[in-house]
C-alpha positions, 0 to 999 in steps of 0.5 A: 245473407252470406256471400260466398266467392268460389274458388275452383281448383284445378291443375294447381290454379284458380278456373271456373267451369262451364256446366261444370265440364272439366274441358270447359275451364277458364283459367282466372288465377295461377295462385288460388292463395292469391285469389282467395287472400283476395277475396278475403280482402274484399271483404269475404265472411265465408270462402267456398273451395272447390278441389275439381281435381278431386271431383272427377278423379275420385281423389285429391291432389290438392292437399297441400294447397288447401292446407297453404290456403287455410293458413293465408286466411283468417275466414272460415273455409267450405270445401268440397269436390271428392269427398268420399270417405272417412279418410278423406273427410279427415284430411281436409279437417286436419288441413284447416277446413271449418266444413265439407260439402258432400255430393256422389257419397250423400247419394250413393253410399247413404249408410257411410255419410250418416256416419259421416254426419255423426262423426262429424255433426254440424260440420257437413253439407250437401250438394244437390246438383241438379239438371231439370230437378234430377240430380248429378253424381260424380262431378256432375257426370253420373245421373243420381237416378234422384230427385231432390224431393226423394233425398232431402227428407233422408239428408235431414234425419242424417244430421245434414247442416246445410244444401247447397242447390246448384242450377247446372245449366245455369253454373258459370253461365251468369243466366240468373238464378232458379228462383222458382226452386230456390224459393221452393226449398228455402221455404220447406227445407229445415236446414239452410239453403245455399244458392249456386249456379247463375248468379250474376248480377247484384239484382240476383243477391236482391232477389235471393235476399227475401228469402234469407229473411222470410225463409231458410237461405243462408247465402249464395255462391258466385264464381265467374261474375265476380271474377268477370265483374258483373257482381260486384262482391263490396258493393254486394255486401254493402247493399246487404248490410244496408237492408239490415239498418 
């Protein structure tokens, strides 16, 4: 079970959202290298980048900070956050990315992001991100007029690699995760799951583990609690490990 530390961009510096409101940011570090090389530091396998710029504008800004985080860190980096097209996709590979999250083009433009899976395969994931099981488009604005049942038979013939699940209501809110869906989809999903959205605290990453040995998670993401200190991202890992000895 992997751990994933998030690290959201926005204006040039490290925040973390509420809901996912651009207007509800807490600003946790003005160098994201810095943070990320912390992360890494504290023993990170994977680092989960968000461009929030990039989410609500349609378009990245961030180019060249994420090409100076990739080239500080020795850890594979997922990166989504207005990936929309092609071209898009491209810069962030050339930039050093290892793999890419899609949202608003899986949902909206399904013809274009099957390209995308083929062009390139193994290489890109989803973001189901959902309020009450309907889904979120558009840095989680736009209602996708979708349930998650409807798409994800479609995002696996695509050649999706990997959903990421996000509880909105519960993103940056450290309530704890859904467990009743994350279960669900970990269990019938034939691609691996990644948690996000409330988790808070190390009896999180325990309940979530069964399912990385019984069913198809891969990890989850936490963003606020460890930045706050109520996961504690060593300790977290160590109990991990300790499941496998």
């Amino acid at each position: 079970m992997i751990i994933f530390p998030a690290v959201d961009l926005q204006g040039g510096k490290a925040v973390r959202l509420k809901h996912g409101k651009a207007d509800e940011s807490t600003v946790y570090n003005d160098d994201p290298v810095a943070a990320a090389l912390h992360w890494q530091a504290q023993g990170a396998e994977w680092l989960h980048l968000i461009d929030l710029d990039g989410a609500f504008q349609g378009r990245s800004v961030n180019a060249d900070l994420v090409s100076r985080i990739s080239a500080a860190l020795d850890i594979p980096i997922e990166l989504g956050g207005g990936v929309r097209d092609e071209d898009a996709a491209r810069m962030w590979f050339d930039a050093g990315v290892t793999r890419l999250i899609i949202g608003t083009m899986a949902l909206e433009k399904p013809q274009e992001y099957s390209r995308l899976c083929k062009l390139f395969p193994g290489k890109i994931g989803v973001s189901l991100d959902a309020v009450d099981g309907r889904l979120k488009t558009r840095g989680w604005v736009t209602d996708a007029g979708l349930t998650i049942d409807e798409v994800l038979p479609r995002l696996v013939d695509d050649g999706t690699a990997f959903i990421i699940y996000t509880d909105i209501a519960r993103d940056g809110m450290q309530s704890g995760v859904n467990m009743p869906m994350l279960s669900r989809l970990a269990r019938t999903s034939p691609v691996p799951i990644i948690a996000a959205g409330g988790v808070a605290t190390l009896d999180d990453i325990k309940a979530l583990y069964p399912l990385s040995v019984e069913a198809n998670l891969e990890g989850a993401i936490s963003g606020r609690a460890i930045y706050e200190g109520t996961l504690d991202l060593p300790k977290a890992m160590a109990w991990i490990r300790a499941q496998k000895s």
